[in-house]
N, C-alpha and C positions, 0 to 999 in steps of 0.2 A: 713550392709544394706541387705544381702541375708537372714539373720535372718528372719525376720516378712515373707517373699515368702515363707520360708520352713514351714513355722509353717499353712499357710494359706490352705497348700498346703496337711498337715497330718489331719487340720480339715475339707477338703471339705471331706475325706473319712466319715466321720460319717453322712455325709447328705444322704438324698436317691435317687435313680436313677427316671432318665425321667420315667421309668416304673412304678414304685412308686408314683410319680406324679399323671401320668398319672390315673391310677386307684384311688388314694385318692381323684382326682376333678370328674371321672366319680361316683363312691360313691356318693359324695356330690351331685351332679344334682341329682340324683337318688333316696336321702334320702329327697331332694327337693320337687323334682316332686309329688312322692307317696301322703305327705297330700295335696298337692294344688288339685289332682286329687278328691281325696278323699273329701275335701271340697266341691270345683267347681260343683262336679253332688250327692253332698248329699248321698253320699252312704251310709253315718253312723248318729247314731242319736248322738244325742250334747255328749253325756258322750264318746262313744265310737268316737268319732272324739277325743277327749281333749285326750284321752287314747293316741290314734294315734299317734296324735301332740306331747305329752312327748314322748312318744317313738322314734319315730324318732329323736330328740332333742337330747336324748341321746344318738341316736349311732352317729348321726353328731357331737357331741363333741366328743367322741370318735374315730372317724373317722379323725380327726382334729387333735386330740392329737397324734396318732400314725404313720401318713404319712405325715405332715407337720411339726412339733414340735418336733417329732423323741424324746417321751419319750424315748420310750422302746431302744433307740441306746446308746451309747456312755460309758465313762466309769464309769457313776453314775448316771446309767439307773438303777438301785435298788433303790439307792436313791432318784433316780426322782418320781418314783412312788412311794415311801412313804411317801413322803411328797406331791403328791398329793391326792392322799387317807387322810392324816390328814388333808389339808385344807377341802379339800368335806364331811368330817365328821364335822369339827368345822362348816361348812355352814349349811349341814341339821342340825343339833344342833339350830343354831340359829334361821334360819328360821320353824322351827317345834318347837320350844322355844315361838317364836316370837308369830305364831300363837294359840297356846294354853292360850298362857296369856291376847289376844284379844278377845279370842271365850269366854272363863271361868272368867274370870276376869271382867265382863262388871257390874257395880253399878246398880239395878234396883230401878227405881225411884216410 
């Protein structure tokens, strides 16, 4: 029965500290804030906002993956990330597949 306590107890190490935390959710407000800013008072014209908005997007998942999700920790953090690298390649794949055969592919009547 003291089984499953020991074990619980070797995997909260691989979690990350309140400090970690801490700065993974102030990140996030922060990755937040930037386009709502950026939207709200028009600072940028449409292309350079969308710019923005992906960007940011992508360090919020990043941000996300590496302070919450704790890729990069544990002991098949190599593996974890290569096999998220293969899914996000099979995705663009798809969705850049996807789109090309809608844009070029269209019957003209």
């Amino acid at each position: 029965m003291s089984q499953p306590h020991t074990d619980s107890h070797q995997n909260h190490d691989a979690h990350g500290s309140l400090k970690s935390y801490i700065m993974g959710f102030a990140l996030s407000i922060i990755l937040t804030i930037i386009p709502l800013v950026v939207v709200m008072n028009h600072m940028l014209n449409r292309t350079g906002t969308l710019v923005l908005i992906l960007i940011m997007a992508i360090l919020q998942f990043v941000v996300q993956l590496l302070f919450f999700m704790h890729v990069k920790e544990g002991e098949n953090a190599k593996w974890n990330i290569m096999a998220l690298i293969f899914g996000l390649v099979i995705l663009i794949t798809i969705v850049a597949g996807s789109i090309w055969i809608m844009t070029y592919n269209q019957v003209a009547h």
